[in-house]
BATI-522458 format. One record per atom (N, C-alpha, C): x negated, y negated, z. Coordinates in steps of 0.02 Angstrom, whole numbers, plus 50000, padded with zeros to 5 digits. Atoms other than C-alpha are relative to their C-alpha. Example, Ala and Ser with C-alpha at 12.3 -4.5 7.8 and 13.67 -1.06 7.14 Angstrom:
499555005950000493855022550390499554994050000500425005949997493165005350357500394994550037
END
This chain:
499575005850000500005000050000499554993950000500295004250011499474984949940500124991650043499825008049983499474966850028499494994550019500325003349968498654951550095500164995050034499755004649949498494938650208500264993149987499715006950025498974923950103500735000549979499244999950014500694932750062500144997950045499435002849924501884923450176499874994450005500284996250005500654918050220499845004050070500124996249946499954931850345500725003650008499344998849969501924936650375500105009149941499834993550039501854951350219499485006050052500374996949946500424958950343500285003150053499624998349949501484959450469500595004049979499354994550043503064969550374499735004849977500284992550010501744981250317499855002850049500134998249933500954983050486500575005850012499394997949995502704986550537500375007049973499544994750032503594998150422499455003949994500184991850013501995009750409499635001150044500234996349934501745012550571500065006350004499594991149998502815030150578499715002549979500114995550041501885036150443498944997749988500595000950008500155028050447499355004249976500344995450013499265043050431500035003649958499974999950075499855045850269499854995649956500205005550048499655029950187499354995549995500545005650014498085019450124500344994750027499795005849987498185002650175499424994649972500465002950000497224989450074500264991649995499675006250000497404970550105499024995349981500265003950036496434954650028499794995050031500195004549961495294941850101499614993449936500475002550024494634926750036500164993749984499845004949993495584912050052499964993250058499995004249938495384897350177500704998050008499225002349994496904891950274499654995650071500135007949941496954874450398500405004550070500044997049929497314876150586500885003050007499324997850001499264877650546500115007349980500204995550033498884892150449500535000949921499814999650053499274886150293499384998549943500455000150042498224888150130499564993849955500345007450027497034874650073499835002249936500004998050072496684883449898499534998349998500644999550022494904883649951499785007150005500024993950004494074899149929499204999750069500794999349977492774906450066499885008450036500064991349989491864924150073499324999250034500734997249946490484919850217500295004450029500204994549949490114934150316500594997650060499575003949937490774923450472500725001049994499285000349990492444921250418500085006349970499744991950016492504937550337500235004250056499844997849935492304944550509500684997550073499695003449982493404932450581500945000349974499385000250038494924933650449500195009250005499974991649979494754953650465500485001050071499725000749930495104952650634500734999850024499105000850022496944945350601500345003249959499584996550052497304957350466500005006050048500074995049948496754969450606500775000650029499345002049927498244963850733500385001449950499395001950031499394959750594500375006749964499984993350043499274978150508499995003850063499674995949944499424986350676499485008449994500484994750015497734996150641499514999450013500835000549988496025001450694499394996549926500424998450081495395002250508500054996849938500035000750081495624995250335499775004249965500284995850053495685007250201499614997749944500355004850079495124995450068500144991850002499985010350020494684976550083499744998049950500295002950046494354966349944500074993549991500015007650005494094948149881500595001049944499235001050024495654940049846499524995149926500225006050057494504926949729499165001050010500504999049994492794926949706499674993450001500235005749975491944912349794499294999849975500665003850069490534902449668499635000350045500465004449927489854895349849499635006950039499984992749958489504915949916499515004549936
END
């Protein structure tokens, strides 16, 4: 199952989280990093793939997906500045 954290945004994270809880252990789960978002947590349509916030933005897809793991992360955009 596919999603990321800019759907919503962050809020499609959370409905996947959610509905594949029951079954988690059947399903992949891969979600998308690579956007900056301001303190509201809304998207500034800058792009950033440091390390730092990689670790940092992970973290919240962590909680929000209701999981130890990520099956598959990837860049939502590929940052010029990285």
């Amino acid at each position: 199952v596919d999603t990321a954290q800019v759907y919503g945004p962050f809020t499609n994270e959370e409905v996947v989280g959610e509905a594949l809880a029951p079954v988690r252990g059947r399903v992949a789960i891969a979600t998308k990093f690579g956007f900056g978002f301001d303190a509201d947590g809304k998207p500034t349509g800058a792009l950033d793939s440091r390390p730092a916030y990689i670790r940092e933005t992970v973290e919240g897809s962590l909680r929000r997906l209701r999981v130890d793991a990520i099956d598959l992360l990837y860049q939502h955009r590929v940052d010029p500045a990285v």
